[in-house]
KELUMTI-5910 format. One record per residue (C-alpha): residue number from 1; residue in one letter; x, y, z. Coordinates in pm, 1 decimal. Layout:
! KELUMTI-5910
+-----+------+----------+----------+----------+
!  nr ! rest !       c1 !       c2 !       c3 !
+-----+------+----------+----------+----------+
! NUM !    a !        X !        Y !        Z !
...
+-----+------+----------+----------+----------+
***
This chain:
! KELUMTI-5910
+-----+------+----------+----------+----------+
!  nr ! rest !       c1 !       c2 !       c3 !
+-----+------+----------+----------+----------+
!   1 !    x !  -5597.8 !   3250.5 !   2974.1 !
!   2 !    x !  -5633.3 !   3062.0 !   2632.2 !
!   3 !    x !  -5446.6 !   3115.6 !   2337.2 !
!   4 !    x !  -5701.8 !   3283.6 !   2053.8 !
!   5 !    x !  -5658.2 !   3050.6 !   1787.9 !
!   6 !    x !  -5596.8 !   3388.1 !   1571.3 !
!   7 !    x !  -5272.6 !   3407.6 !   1750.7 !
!   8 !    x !  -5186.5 !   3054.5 !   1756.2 !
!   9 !    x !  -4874.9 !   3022.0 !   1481.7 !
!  10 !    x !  -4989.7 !   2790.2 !   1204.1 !
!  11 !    x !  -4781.4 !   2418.9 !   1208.6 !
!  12 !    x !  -4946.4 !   2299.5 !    960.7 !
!  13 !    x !  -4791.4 !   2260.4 !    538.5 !
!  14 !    x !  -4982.8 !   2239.7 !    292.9 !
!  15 !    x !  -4888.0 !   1994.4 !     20.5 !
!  16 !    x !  -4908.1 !   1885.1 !   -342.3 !
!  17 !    x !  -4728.0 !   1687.0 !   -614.3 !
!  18 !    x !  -4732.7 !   1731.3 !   -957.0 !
!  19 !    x !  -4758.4 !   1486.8 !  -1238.4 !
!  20 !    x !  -4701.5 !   1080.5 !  -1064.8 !
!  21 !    x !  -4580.8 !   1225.2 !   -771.2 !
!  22 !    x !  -4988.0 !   1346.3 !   -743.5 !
!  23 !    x !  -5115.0 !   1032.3 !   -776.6 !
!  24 !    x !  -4856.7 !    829.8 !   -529.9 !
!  25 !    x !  -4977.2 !   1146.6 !   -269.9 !
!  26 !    x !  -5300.6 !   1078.5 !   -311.8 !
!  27 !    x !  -5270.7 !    713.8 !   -253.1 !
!  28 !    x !  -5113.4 !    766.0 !     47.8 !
!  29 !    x !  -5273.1 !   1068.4 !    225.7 !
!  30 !    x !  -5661.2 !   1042.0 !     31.1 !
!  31 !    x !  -5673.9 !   1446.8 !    -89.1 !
!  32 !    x !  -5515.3 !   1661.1 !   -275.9 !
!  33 !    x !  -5365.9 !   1910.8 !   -126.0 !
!  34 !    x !  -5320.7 !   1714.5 !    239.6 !
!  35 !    x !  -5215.0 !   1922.8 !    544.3 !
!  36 !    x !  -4893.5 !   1802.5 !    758.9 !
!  37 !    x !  -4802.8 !   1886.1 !   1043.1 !
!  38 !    x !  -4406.4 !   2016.7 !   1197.6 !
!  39 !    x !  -4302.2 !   2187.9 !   1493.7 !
!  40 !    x !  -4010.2 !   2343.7 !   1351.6 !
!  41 !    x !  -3844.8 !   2438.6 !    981.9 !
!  42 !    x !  -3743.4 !   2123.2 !    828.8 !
!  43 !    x !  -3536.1 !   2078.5 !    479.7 !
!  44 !    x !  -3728.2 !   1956.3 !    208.9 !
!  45 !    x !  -3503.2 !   1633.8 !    156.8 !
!  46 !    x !  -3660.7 !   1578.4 !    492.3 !
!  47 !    x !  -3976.8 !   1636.7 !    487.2 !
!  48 !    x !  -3997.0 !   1412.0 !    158.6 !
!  49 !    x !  -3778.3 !   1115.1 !    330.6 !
!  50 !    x !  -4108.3 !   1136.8 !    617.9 !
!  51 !    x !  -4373.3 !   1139.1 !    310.6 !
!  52 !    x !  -4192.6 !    841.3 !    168.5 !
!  53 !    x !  -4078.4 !   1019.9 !   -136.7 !
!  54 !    x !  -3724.1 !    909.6 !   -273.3 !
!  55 !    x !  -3529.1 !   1159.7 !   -410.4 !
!  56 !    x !  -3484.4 !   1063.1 !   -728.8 !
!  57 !    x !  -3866.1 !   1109.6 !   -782.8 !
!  58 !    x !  -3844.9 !   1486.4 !   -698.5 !
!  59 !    x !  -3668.1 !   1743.2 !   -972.1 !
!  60 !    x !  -3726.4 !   2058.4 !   -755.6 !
!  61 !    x !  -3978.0 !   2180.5 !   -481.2 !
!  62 !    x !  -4196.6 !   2484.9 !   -501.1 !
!  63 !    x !  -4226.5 !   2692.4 !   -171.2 !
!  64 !    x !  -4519.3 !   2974.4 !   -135.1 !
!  65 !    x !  -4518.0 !   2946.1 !   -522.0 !
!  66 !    x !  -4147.2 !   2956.2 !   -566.5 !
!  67 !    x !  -3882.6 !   2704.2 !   -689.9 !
!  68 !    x !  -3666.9 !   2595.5 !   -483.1 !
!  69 !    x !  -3325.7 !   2277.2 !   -438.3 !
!  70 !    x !  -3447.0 !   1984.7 !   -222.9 !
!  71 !    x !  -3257.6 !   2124.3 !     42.8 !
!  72 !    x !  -3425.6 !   2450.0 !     99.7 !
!  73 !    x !  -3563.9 !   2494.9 !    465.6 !
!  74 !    x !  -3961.1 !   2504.6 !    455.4 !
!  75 !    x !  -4156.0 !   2663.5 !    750.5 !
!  76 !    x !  -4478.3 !   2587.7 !    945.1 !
!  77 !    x !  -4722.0 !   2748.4 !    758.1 !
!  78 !    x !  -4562.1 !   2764.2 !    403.8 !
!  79 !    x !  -4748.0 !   2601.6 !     80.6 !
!  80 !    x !  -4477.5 !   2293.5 !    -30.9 !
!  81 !    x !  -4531.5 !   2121.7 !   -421.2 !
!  82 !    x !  -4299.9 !   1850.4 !   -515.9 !
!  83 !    x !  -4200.0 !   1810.0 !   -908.4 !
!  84 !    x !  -4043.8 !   1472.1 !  -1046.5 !
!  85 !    x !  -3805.6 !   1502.8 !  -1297.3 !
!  86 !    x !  -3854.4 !   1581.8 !  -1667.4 !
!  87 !    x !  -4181.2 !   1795.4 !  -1646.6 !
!  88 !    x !  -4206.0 !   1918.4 !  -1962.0 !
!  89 !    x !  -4260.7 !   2287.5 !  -2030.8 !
!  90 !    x !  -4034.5 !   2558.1 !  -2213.9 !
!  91 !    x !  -4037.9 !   2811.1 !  -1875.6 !
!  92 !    x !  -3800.6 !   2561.5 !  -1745.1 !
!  93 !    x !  -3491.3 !   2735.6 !  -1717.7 !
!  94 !    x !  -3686.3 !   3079.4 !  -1641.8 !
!  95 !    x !  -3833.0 !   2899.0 !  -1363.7 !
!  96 !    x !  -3508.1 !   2837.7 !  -1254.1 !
!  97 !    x !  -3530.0 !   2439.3 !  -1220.7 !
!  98 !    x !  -3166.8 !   2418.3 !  -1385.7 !
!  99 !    x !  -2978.4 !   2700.0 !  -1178.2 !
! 100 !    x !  -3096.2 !   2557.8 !   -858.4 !
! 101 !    x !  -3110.3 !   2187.2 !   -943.4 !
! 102 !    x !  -2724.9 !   2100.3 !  -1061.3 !
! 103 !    x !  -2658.2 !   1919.1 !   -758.2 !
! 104 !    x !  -2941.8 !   1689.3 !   -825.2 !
! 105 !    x !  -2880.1 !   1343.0 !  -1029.5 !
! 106 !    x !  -3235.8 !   1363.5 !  -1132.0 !
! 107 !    x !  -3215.5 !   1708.4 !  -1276.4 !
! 108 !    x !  -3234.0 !   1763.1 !  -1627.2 !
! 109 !    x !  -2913.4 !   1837.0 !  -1825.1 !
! 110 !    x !  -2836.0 !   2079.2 !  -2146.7 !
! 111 !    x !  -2596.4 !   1841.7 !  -2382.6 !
! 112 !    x !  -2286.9 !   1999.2 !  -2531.2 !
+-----+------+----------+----------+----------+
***
């Protein structure tokens, strides 16, 4: 019997960039948001190494609306947004970009 395609599990991301990273998305993949593919969870470091994305270019990730390190594990299914460094905005540190973006040379730092 055939799978119902209501039951089949979605593989697909869907994908934006914010500010350049936008425009070097849309160069590559023609829309905004584009839909890619995976099989299986995959780390957002990785899935921006296969998109061609360094990682100096990305600040933090947003996952189903949530921010997230580079290294969080996405999902097939879940809605991905990559942010370059130095968006500028003053919910910032309520967002939580600094807390979960230390590691990250291109983070943003508070001077002493």
């Amino acid at each position: 019997m055939e799978e119902s395609t209501l039951d089949a599990p979605v593989k697909k991301l869907e994908i934006r960039g914010f500010l350049q990273l936008d425009a070097i998305l849309r160069k590559r993949y023609g829309s905004m948001p584009f839909y890619f593919e995976i099989e299986a969870p995959i780390s957002g470091l990785a899935l921006s190494e296969i998109l061609g994305i360094e990682r100096k270019d990305i600040e933090v990730i947003f996952v189903n609306g949530f921010v997230h390190e580079l290294e969080y594990i996405i999902h097939p299914g879940d809605r991905i947004a990559f942010l370059p460094p130095g968006c500028p905005g003053p919910y910032r540190i309520a967002l939580g970009f600094y807390g979960k973006n230390q590691g990250n040379e291109a983070a943003f730092k508070i001077q002493k």
